[in-house]
N, C-alpha and C positions, 0 to 999 in steps of 0.2 A: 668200571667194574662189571655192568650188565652184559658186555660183551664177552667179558672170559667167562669159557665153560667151565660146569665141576670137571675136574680130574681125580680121580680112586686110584689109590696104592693101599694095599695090606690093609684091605674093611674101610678104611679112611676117607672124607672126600674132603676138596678146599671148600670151603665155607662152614663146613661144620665144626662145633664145637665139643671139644673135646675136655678130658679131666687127666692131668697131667701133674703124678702124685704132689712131687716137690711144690710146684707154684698152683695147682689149683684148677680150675677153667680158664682154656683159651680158644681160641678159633685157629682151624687150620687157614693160613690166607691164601697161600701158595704151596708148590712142591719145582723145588730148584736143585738145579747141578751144581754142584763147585765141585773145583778140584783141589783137593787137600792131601800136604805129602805125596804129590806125586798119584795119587788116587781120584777119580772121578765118584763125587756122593753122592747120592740123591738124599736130600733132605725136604722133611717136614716143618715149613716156617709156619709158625706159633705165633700169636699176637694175644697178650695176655694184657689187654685195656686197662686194668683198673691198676694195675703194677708198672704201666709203661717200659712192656719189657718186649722185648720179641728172642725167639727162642727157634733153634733151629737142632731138628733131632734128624739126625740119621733114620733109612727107612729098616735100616739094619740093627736098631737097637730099640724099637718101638717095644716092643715086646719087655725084652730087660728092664726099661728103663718103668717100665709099670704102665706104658699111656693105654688109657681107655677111651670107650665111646661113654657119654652120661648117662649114667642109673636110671633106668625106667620107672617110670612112675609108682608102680609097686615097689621098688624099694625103697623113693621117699619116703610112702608112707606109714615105709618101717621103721623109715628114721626117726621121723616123726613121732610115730607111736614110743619109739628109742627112748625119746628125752623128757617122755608123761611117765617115764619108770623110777623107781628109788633110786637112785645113786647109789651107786656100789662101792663105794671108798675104802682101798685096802689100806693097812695100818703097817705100813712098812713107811722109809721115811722120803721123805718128800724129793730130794734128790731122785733118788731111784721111782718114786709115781710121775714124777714129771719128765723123766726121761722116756717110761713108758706110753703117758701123754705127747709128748711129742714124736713119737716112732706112730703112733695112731694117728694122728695131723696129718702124718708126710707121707703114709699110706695110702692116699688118696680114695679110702675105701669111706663110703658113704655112712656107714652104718658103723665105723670105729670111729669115726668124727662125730656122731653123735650120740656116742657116750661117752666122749670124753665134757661132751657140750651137755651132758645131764651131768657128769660126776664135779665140774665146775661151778655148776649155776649158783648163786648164792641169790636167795631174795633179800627183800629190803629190811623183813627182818632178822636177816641172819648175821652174824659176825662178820666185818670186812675181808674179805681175799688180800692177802699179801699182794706185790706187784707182779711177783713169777705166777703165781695163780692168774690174776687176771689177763695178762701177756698171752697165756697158751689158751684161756676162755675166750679173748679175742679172737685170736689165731682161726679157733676150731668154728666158730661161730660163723666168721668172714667166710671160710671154706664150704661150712652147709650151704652157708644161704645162695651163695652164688652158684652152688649145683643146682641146689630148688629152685633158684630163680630163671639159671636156664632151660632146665628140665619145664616147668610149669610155663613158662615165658612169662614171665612178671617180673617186676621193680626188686632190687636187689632189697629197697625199704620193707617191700612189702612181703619178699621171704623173708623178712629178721623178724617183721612182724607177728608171721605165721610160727614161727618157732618159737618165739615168745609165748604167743598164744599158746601153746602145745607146755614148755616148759611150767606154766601157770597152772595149769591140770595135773602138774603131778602131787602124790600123795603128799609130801613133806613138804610141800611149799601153801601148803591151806592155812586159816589162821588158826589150827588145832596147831598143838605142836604132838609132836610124838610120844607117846603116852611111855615104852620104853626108857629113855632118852638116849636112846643110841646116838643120834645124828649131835647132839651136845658137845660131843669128842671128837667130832669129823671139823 
């Protein structure tokens, strides 16, 4: 592997790592021709480790298909800052919040991933999250941390940790409860 050079196509080079809305961070490994239909492609091979997926995107759909380079360090620690905020829980019905939850997951966008990772979060004294609630808290969770973790280059543990950290700071998760009691209803 020391011996192949980077190769760059459209901003992209092989070995970097990239955020690819649907499945999340992957590394570019390679950039290969096939011919398909009669067509010669150049695609973008994708190695997405933790998914044991490899993923090959046309250099002609990169764009369309939403792939990015990873969020600089100022926007994690917007995200960050994101998920020490109140939860914002609209009162429409969970169907329809969690479809919106999940159109935010798959957006690959750093900073809708985490508010859906604040508007989840339940501490330990708060009421259980159903299985769909927790499912899409996972989902969004697994997606930060692995941006931060590549972004920052640290242990995928050690961004869950840092978010953790960060979701522990927010206003409603103190052991005051809310003097209102809005969040009772959420």
């Amino acid at each position: 592997m020391a011996t192949k050079k980077s190769v760059q196509r459209q901003g992209f080079k092989t070995g970097e790592y990239i955020v690819y809305p649907s499945h999340g961070v992957g590394q570019i490994t390679g950039i290969e021709e096939q011919e398909v239909a009669g067509l010669s492609l150049e695609l973008f091979v994708i190695n997405f480790e933790q998914d044991k997926l490899t993923l090959r995107v046309p250099l002609a759909k990169v764009k369309t298909v939403g792939m990015r380079k990873l969020a600089d360090e100022e926007t994690v620690e917007k995200a960050l800052s994101t998920v020490t905020g109140r939860a914002r829980v609209k009162r429409t019905m969970w169907s329809r919040r969690a479809q919106e939850y999940e159109a935010k997951i798959n957006s690959g966008d750093l900073i809708s991933i985490s508010e859906v990772v604040r508007d989840l979060f339940r501490s330990d004294d708060q009421p259980e999250q159903s299985y769909s609630e927790r499912q899409l808290f996972e989902a969004a969770i697994d997606r930060m941390s692995r941006e931060i973790a590549a972004v920052n280059r640290i242990s995928l543990t050690e961004a869950v940790k840092l978010i953790q950290k960060n979701l522990a700071k927010s206003p409603r998760r103190g052991a005051k409860s809310d003097e209102t009691g809005e969040e009772a209803a959420a």
